[in-house]
FISE-402289 format. One line per field, with one value per residue: residue number from 1; residue in three letters; x, y, z of N, C-alpha, C in turn. Coordinates in Angstrom, 3 decimals. Example, Ala and Ser with C-alpha at 12.3 -4.5 7.8 and 13.67 -1.06 7.14 Angstrom:
REM residues 2
i = 1,2
aa = Ala,Ser
nxx = 13.190,12.850
nyy = -5.690,-2.250
nzz = 7.800,7.080
caxx = 12.300,13.670
cayy = -4.500,-1.060
cazz = 7.800,7.140
cxx = 13.200,12.900
cyy = -3.300,0.030
czz = 7.800,7.870
//
This chain:
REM residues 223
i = 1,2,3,4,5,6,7,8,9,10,11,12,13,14,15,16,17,18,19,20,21,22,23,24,25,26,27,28,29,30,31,32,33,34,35,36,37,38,39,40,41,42,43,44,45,46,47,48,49,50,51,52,53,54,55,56,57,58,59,60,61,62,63,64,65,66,67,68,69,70,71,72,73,74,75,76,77,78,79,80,81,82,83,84,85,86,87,88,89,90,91,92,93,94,95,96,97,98,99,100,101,102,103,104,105,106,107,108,109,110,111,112,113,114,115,116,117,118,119,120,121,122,123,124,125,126,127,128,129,130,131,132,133,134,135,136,137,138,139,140,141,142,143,144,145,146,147,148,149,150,151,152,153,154,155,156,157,158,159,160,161,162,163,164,165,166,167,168,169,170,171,172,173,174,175,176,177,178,179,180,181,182,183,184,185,186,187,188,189,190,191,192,193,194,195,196,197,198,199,200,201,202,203,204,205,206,207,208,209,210,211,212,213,214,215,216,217,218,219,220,221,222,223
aa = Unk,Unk,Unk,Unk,Unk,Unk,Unk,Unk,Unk,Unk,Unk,Unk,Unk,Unk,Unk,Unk,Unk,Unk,Unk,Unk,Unk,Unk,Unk,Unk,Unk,Unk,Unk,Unk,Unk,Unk,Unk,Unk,Unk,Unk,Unk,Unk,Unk,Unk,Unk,Unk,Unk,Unk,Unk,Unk,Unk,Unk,Unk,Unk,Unk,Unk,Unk,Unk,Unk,Unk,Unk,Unk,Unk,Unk,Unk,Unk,Unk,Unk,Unk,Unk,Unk,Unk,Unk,Unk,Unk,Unk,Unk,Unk,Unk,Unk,Unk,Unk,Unk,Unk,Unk,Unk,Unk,Unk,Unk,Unk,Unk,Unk,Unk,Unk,Unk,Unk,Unk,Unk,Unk,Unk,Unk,Unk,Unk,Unk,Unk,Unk,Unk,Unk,Unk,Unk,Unk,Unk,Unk,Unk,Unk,Unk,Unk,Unk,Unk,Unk,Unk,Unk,Unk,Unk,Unk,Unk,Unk,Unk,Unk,Unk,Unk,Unk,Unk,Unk,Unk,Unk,Unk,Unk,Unk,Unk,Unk,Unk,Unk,Unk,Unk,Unk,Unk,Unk,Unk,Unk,Unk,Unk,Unk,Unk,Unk,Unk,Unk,Unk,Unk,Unk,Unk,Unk,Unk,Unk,Unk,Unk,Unk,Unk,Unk,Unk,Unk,Unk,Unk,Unk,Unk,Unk,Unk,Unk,Unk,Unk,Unk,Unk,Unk,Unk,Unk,Unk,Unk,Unk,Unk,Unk,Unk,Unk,Unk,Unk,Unk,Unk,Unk,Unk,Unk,Unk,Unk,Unk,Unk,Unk,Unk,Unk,Unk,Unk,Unk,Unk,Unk,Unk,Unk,Unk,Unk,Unk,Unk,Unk,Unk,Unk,Unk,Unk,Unk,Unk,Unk,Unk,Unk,Unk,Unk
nxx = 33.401,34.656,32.292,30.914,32.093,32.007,29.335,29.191,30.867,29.301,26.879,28.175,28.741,26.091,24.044,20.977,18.076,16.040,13.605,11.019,8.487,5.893,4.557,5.975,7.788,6.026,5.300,7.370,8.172,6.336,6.944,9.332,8.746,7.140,9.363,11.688,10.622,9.979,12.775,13.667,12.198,13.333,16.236,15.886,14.552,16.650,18.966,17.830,17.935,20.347,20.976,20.027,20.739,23.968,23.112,22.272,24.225,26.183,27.715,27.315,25.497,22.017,19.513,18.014,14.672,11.567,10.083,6.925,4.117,1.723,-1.345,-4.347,-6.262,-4.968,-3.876,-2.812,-1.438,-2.542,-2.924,-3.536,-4.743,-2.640,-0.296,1.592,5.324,7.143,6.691,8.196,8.902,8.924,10.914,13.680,13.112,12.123,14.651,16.805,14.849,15.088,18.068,18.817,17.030,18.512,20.990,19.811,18.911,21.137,22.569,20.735,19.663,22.733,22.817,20.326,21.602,23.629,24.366,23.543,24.042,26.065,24.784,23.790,22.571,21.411,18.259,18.186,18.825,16.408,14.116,15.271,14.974,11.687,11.068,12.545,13.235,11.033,9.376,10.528,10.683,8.088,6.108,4.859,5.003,6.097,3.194,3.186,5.648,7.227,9.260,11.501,13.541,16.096,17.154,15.429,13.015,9.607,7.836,5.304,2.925,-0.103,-1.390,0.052,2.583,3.270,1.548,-0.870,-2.428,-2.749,-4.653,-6.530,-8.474,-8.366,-8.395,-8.106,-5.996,-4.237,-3.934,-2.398,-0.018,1.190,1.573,3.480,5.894,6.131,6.894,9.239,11.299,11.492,12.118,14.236,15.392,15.485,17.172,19.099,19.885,20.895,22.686,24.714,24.591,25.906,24.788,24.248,21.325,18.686,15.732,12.607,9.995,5.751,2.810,-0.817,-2.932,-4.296,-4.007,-2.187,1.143,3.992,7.348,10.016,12.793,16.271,18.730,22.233,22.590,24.621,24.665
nyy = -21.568,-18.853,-17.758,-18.250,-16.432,-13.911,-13.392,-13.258,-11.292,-9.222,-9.390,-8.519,-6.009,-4.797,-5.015,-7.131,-5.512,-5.151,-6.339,-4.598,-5.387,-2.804,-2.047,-2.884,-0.552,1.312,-0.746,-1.063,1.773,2.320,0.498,1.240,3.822,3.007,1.425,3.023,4.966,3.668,2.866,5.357,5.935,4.162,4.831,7.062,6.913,5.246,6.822,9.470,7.791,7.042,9.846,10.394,8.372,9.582,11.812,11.145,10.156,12.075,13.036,14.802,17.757,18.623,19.033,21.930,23.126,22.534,24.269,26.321,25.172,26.387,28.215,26.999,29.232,30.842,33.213,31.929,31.702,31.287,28.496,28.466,26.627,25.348,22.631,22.898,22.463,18.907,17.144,17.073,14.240,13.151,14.147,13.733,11.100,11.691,13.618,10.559,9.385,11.214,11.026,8.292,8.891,10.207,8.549,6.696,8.236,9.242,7.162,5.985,8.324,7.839,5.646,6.630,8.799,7.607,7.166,9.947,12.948,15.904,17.804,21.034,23.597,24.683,24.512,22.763,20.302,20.557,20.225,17.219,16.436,16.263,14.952,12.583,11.592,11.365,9.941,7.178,7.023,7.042,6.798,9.250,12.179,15.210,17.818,20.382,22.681,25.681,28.943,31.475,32.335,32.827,30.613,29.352,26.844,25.175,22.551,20.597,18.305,16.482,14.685,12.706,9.762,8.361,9.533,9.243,7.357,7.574,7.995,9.261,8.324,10.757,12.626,15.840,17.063,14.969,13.268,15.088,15.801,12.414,12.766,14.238,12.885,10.555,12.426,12.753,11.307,10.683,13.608,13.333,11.709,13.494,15.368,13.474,12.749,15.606,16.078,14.392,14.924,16.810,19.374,21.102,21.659,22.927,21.176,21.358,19.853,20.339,20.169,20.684,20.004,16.804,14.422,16.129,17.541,19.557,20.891,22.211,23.835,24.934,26.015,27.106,30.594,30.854,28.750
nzz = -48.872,-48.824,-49.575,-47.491,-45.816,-46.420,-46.175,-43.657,-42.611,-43.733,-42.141,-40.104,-40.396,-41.483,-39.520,-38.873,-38.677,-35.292,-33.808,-31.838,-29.499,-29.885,-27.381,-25.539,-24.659,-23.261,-20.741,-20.117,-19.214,-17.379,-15.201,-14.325,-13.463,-11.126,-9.610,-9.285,-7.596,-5.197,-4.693,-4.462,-2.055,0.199,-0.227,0.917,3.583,4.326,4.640,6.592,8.796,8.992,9.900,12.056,13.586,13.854,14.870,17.533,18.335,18.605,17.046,14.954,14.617,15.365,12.851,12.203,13.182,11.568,9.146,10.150,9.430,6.559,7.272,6.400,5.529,4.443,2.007,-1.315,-4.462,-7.708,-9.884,-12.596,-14.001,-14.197,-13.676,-10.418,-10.014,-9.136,-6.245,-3.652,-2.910,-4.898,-6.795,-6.618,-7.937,-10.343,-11.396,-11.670,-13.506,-15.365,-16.074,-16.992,-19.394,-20.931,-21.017,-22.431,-25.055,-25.803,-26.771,-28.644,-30.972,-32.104,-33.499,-35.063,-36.438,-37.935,-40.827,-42.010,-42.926,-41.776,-39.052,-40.242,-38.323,-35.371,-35.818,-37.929,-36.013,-34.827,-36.067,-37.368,-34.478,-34.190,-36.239,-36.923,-34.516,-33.391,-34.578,-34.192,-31.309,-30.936,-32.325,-33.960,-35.344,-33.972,-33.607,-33.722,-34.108,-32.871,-32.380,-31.248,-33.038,-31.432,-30.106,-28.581,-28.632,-29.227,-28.904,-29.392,-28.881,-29.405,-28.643,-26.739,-26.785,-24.167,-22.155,-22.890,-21.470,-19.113,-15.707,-13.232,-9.914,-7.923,-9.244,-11.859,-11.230,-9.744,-11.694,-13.884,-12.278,-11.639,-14.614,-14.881,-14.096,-15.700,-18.012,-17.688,-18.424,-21.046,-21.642,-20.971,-22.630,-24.746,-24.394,-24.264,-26.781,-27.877,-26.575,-27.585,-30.251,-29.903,-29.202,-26.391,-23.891,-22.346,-21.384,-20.822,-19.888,-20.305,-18.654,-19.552,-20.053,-20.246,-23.088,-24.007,-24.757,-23.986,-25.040,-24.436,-25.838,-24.697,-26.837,-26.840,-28.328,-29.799,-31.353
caxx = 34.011,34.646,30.821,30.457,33.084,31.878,28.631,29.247,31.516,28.426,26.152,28.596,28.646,24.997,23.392,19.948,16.675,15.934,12.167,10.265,6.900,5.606,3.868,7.306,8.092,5.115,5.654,9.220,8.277,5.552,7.471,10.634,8.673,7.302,10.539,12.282,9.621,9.883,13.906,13.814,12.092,14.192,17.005,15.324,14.715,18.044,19.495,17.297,18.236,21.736,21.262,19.053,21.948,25.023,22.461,21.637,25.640,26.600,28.607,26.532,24.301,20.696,18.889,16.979,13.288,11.011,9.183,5.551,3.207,1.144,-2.628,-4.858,-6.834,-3.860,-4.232,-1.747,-0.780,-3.103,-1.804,-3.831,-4.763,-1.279,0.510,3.313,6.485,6.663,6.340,9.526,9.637,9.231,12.304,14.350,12.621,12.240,16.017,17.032,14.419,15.805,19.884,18.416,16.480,20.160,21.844,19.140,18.445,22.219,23.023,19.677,20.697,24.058,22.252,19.826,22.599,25.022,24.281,23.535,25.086,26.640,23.825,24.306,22.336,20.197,17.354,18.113,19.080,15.203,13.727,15.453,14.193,10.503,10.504,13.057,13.240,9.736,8.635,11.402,10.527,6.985,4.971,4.297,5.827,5.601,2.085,3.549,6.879,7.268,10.481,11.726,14.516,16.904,17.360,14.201,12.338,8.416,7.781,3.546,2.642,-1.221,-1.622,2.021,2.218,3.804,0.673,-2.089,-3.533,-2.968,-5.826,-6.616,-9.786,-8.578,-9.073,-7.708,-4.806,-3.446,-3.421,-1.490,1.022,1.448,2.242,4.934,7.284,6.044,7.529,10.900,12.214,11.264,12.637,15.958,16.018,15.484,18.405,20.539,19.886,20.800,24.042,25.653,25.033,26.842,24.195,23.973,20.947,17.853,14.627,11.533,8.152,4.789,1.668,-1.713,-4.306,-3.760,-2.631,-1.300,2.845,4.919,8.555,10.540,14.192,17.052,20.020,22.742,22.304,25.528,24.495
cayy = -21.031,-17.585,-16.981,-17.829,-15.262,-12.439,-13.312,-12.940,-10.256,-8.747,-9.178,-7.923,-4.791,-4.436,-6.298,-6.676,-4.950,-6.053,-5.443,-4.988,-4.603,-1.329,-2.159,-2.549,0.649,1.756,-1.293,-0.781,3.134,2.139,-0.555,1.955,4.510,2.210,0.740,4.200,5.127,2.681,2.740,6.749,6.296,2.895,5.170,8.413,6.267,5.326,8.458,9.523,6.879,7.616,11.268,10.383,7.809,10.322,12.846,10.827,9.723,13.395,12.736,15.925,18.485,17.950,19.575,22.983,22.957,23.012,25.677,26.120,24.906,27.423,28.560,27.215,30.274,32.168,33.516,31.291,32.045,30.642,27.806,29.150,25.597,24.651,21.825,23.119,21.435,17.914,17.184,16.894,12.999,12.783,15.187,12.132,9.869,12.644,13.312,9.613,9.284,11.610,10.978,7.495,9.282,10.712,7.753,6.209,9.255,9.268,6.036,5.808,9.214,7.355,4.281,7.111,9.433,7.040,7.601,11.594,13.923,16.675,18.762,22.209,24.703,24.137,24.463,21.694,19.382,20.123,19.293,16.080,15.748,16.287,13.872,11.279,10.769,11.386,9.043,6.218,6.855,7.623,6.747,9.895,13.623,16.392,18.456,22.049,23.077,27.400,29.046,32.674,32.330,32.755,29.807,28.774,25.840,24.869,20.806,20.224,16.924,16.825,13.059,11.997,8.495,7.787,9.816,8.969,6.521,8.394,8.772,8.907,8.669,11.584,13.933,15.857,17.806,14.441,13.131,15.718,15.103,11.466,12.872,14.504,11.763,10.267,12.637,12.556,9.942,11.228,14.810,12.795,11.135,14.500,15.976,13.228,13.129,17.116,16.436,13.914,15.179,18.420,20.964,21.219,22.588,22.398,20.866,21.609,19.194,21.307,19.300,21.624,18.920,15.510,13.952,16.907,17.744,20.725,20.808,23.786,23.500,25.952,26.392,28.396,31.646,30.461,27.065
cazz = -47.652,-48.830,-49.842,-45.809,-44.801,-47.358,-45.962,-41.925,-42.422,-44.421,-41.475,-39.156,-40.995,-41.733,-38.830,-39.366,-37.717,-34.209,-33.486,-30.220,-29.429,-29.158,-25.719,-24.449,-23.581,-21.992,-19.615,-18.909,-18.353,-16.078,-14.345,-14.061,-12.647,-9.831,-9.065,-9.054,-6.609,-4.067,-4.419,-3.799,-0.405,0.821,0.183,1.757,4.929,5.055,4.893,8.009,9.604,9.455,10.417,13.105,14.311,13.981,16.069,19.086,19.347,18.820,16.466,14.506,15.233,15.373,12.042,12.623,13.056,10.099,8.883,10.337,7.929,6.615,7.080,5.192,5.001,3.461,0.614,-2.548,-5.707,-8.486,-10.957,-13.646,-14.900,-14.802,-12.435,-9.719,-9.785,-8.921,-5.052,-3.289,-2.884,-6.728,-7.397,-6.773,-9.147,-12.044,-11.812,-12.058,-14.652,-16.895,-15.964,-17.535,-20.769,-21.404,-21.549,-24.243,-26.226,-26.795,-27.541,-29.912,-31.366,-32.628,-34.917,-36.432,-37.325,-38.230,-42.269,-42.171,-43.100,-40.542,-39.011,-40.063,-37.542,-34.275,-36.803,-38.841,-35.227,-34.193,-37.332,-36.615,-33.359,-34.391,-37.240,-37.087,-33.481,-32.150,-34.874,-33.884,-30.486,-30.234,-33.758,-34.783,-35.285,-33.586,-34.233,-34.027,-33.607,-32.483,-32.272,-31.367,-33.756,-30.666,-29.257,-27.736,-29.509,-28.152,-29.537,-28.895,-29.168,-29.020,-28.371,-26.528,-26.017,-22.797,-20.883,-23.520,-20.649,-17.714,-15.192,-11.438,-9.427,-7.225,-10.447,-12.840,-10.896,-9.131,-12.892,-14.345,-11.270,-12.384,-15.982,-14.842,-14.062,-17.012,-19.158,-17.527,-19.219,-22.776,-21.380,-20.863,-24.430,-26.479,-23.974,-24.402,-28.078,-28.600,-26.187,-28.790,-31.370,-29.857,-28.453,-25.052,-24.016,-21.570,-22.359,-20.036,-20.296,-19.422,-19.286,-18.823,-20.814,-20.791,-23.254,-24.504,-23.448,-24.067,-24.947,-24.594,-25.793,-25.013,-26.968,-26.633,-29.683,-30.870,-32.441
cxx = 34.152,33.161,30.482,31.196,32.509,30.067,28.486,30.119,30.279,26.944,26.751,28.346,27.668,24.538,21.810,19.180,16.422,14.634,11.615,8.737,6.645,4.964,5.038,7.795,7.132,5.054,6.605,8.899,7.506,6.470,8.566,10.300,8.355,8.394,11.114,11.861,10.528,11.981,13.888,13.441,12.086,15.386,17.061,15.348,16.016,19.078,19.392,17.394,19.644,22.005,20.739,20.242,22.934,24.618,22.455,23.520,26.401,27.717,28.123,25.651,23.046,19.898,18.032,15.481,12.660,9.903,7.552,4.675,2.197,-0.282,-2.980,-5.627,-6.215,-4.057,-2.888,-2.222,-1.816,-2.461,-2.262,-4.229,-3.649,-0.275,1.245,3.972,6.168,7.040,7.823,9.824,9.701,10.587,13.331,14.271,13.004,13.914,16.435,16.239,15.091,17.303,19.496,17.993,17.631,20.780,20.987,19.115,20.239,22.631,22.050,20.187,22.067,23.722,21.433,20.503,23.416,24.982,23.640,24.626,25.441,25.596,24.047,23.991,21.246,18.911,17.498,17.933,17.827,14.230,13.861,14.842,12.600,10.168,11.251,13.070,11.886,8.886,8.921,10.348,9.224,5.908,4.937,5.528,4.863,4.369,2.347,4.950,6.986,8.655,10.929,13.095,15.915,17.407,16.737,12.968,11.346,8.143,6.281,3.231,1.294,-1.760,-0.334,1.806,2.431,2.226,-0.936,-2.892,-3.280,-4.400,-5.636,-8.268,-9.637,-8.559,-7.802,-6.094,-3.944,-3.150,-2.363,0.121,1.920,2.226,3.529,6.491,7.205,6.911,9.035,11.921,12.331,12.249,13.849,16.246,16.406,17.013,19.161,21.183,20.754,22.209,24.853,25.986,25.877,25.993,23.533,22.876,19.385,16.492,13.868,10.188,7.163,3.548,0.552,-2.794,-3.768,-4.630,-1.698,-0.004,3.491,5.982,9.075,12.348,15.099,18.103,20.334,22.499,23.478,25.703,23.787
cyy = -19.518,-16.849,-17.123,-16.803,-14.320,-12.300,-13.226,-11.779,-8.646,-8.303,-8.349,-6.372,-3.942,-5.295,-5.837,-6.216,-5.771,-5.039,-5.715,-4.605,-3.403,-0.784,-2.168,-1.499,1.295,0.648,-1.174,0.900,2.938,1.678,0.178,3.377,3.863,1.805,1.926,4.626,4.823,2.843,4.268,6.678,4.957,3.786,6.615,8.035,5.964,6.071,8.905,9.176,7.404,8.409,10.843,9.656,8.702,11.458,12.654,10.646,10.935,13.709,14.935,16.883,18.340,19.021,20.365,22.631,23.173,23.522,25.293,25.799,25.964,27.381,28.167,28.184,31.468,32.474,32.232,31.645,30.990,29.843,27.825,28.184,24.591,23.578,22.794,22.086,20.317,18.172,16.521,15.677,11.917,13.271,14.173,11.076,10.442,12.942,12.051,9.249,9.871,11.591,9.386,7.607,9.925,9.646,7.098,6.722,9.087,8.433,5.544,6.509,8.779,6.494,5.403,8.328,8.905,6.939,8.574,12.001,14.918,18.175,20.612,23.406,23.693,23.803,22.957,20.451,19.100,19.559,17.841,15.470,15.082,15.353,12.757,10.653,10.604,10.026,7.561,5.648,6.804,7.391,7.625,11.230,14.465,17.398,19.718,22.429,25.074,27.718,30.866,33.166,32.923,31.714,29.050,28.418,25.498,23.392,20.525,18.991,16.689,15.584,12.721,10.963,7.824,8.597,9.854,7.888,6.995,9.086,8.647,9.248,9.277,12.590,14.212,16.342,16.231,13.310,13.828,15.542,13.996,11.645,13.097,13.640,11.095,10.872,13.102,12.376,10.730,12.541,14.760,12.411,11.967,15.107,15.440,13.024,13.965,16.922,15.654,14.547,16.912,19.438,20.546,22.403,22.078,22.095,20.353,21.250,20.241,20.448,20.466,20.826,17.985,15.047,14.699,17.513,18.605,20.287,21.864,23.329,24.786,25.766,27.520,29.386,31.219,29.149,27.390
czz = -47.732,-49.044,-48.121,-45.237,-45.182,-46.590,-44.763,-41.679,-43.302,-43.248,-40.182,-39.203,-41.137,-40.923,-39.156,-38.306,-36.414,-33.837,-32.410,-30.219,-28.948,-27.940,-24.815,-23.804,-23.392,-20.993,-18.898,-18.111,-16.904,-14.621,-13.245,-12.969,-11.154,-9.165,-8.727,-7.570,-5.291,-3.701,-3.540,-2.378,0.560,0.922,1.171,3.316,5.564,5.491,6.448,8.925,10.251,10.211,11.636,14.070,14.598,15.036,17.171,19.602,19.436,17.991,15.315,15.158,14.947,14.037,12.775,12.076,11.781,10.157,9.649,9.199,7.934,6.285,5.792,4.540,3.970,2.272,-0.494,-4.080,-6.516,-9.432,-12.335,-14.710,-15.086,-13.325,-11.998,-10.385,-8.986,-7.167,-4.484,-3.169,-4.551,-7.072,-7.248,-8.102,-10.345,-12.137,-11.864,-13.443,-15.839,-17.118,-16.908,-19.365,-21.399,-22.071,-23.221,-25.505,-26.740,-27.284,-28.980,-31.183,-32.909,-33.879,-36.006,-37.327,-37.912,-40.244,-42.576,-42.253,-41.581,-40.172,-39.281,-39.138,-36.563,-35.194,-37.075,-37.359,-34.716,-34.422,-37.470,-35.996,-33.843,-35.692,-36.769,-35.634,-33.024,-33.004,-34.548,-32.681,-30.052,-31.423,-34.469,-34.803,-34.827,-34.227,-34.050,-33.233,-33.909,-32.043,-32.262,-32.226,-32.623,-29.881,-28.137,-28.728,-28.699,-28.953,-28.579,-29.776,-28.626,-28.045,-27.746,-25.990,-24.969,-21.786,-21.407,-22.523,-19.642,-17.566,-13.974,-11.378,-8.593,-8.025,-10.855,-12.378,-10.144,-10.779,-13.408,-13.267,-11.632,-13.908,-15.834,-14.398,-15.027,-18.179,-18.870,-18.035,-20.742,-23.026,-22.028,-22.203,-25.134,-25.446,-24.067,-25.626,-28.759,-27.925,-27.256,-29.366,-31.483,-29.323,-27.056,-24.887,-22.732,-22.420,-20.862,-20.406,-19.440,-19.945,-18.385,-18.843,-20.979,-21.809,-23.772,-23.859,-24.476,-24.021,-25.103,-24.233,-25.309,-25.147,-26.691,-28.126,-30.299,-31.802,-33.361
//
């Protein structure tokens, strides 16, 4: 009777490994971005709706006209190889995505610190990142980490696995598009990661070549 107590109070303590397939989360991301999707413009409609209702009963004033759309002959700004920002009915999705990659990264975060020691400098917390989490989370480690010794960390991941199968048959720029909600989520993990464990700080994905993805951290100079 006591070798069963010493022994459930043993597992409580040390529970063991719980393993998933590594296809799992590229289905759930997939799945999550679709669903996100589709929720963002069920609740976009409804919105509209509303306004559109509160307008006709007068309850409000009627929204000012929107901008002329502009010539296509106009001259624009070159992207130099490099995506814009995501397209305004994504900006929805990609913030929920990564208010989501927050909550994981910090609760993950918690199990692989929970027998470390106490990080001593931003340094040491990125080092971290780039081995212990990217390999947790992602197979491998980071392939070049750059740093202006101020508080601005670059994390290049040549191969990243959440957009290693990304394609489209309207080419290469409505691909890279696609990436970018892709790496939302991931965005959200390493930010909610860096808030646990105490550094608040931004963290900006840049995709130019797929599958290759940019991370650009910023702490504050005083960590």
């Amino acid at each position: 009777m006591q070798a069963a107590t010493v022994s459930a109070l043993g597992t409580l303590a040390d529970p063991p490994a719980r393993m998933v397939d590594g296809a799992a989360m590229d289905y759930l991301l997939i799945e999550a971005v679709n669903a996100l999707r589709v929720s963002s413009a069920v609740a976009s409609a409804r919105a509209k709706k509303i306004e559109r209702d509160m307008v006709e009963a007068g309850l409000v004033s009627p929204p000012p006209p929107t901008a002329k759309q502009q010539n296509p002959r106009d001259s624009t700004s070159s992207t130099s190889g490099k995506i814009s920002g995501p397209a305004d009915e994504d900006e929805g999705v990609r913030s929920r995505l990564e208010a989501i990659g927050m909550h994981i990264g910090g609760n993950f975060v918690e199990r692989l610190c929970r027998d470390r020691p106490l990080f001593s400098d931003s340094l040491d917390v990125i080092k971290f990142v780039c081995k212990d989490l990217w390999v947790s989370c992602w197979d491998k480690q980071v392939d070049n980490l750059r740093t202006n010794h101020r508080g601005v960390y670059v994390l290049q991941d040549n191969a990243f696995k959440p957009i290693t199968r990304i394609s489209s048959w309207e080419g290469r720029q409505e691909a890279l598009k696609r990436a970018k909600l892709y790496v939302a989520l991931p965005a959200g993990i390493i930010r909610g990661a860096l808030s646990r464990i105490g550094f608040q700080g931004m963290v900006v994905p840049e995709i130019t070549t797929l599958p290759q993805c940019t991370f650009q951290i910023k702490l504050p100079k005083n960590t």
